[in-house]
C-alpha positions as CSV (number, residue, x, y, z in Angstrom):
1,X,-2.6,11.9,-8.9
2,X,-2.0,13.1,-5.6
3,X,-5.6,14.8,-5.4
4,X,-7.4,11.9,-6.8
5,X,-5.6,9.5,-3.9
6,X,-6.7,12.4,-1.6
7,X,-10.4,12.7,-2.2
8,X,-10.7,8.7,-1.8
9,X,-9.3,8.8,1.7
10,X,-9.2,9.8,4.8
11,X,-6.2,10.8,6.9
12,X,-5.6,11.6,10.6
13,X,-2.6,13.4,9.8
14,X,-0.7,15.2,7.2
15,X,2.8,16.1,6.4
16,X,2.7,18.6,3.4
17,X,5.9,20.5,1.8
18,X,4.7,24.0,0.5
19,X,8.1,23.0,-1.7
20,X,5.3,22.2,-4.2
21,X,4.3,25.7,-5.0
22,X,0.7,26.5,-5.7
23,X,0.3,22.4,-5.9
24,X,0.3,22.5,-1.8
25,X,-2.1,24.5,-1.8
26,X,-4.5,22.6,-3.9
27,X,-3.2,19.7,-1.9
28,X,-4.3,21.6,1.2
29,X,-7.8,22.5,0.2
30,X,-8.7,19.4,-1.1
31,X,-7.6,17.7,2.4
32,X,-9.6,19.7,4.2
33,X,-12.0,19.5,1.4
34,X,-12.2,15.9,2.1
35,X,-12.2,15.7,5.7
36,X,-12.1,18.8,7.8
37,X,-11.1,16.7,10.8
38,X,-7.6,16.1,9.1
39,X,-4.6,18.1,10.9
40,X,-2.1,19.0,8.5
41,X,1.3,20.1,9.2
42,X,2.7,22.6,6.9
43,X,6.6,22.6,6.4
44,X,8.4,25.0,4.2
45,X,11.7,26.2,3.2
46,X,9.9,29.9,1.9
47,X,8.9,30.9,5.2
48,X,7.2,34.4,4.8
49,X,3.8,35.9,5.3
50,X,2.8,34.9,1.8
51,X,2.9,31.6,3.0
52,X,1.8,31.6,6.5
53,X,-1.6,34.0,5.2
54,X,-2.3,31.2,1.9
55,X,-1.5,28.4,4.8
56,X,-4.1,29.6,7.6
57,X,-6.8,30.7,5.1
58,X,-7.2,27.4,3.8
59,X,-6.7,25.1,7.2
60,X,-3.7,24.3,7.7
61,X,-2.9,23.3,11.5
62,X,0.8,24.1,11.6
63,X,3.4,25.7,9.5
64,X,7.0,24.8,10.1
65,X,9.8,26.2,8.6
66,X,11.8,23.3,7.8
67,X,15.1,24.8,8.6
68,X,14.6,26.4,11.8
69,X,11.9,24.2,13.7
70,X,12.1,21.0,12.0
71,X,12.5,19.7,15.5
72,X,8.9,21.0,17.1
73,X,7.8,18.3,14.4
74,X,7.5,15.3,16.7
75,X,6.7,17.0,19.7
76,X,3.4,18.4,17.3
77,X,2.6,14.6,16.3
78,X,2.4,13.7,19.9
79,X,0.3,15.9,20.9
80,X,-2.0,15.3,17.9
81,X,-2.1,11.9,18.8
82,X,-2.5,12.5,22.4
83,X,-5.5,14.6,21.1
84,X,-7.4,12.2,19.1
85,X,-5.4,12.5,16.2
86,X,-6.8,16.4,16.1
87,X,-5.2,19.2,16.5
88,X,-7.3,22.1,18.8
89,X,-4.7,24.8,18.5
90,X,-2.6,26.3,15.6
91,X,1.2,27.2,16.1
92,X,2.9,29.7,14.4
């Protein structure tokens, strides 16, 4: 459901949890997919290289882990709104 309210929009922004196993990843693609203009902000409680390499190669802006740098998280949406509502830069 998620994917068919995804490729009938557009978004600015976007808070994904990788909690949803391979499903953020199709998520993920299909934003992009949809508009590559679309930041998206990765947070996950499986932080490992797995992750961060399935996470880059398919466009994601930012991966958090949510347990250690849930905080960056605002700081990240101001500056993507300062930006345009784009992010220019990926943080790791």
């Amino acid at each position: 459901e998620a994917i068919k309210y995804i490729s009938n929009s557009t978004f600015s922004l976007v808070l994904l949890d990788s909690g949803l196993g391979i499903g953020a990843i199709n998520l993920l693609k299909k934003i992009k997919e949809s508009d590559t203009t679309a930041s998206v902000i990765i947070l996950s409680n499986y932080y490992d290289d797995y992750i961060v390499r399935q996470c880059k190669s398919h466009g994601a802006d930012f991966i958090f882990d949510k347990f250690f740098e849930f905080g960056k998280i605002p700081g990240v949406i101001d500056q993507i709104v300062a930006n345009g509502g784009t992010a220019n830069y990926y943080i790791n």
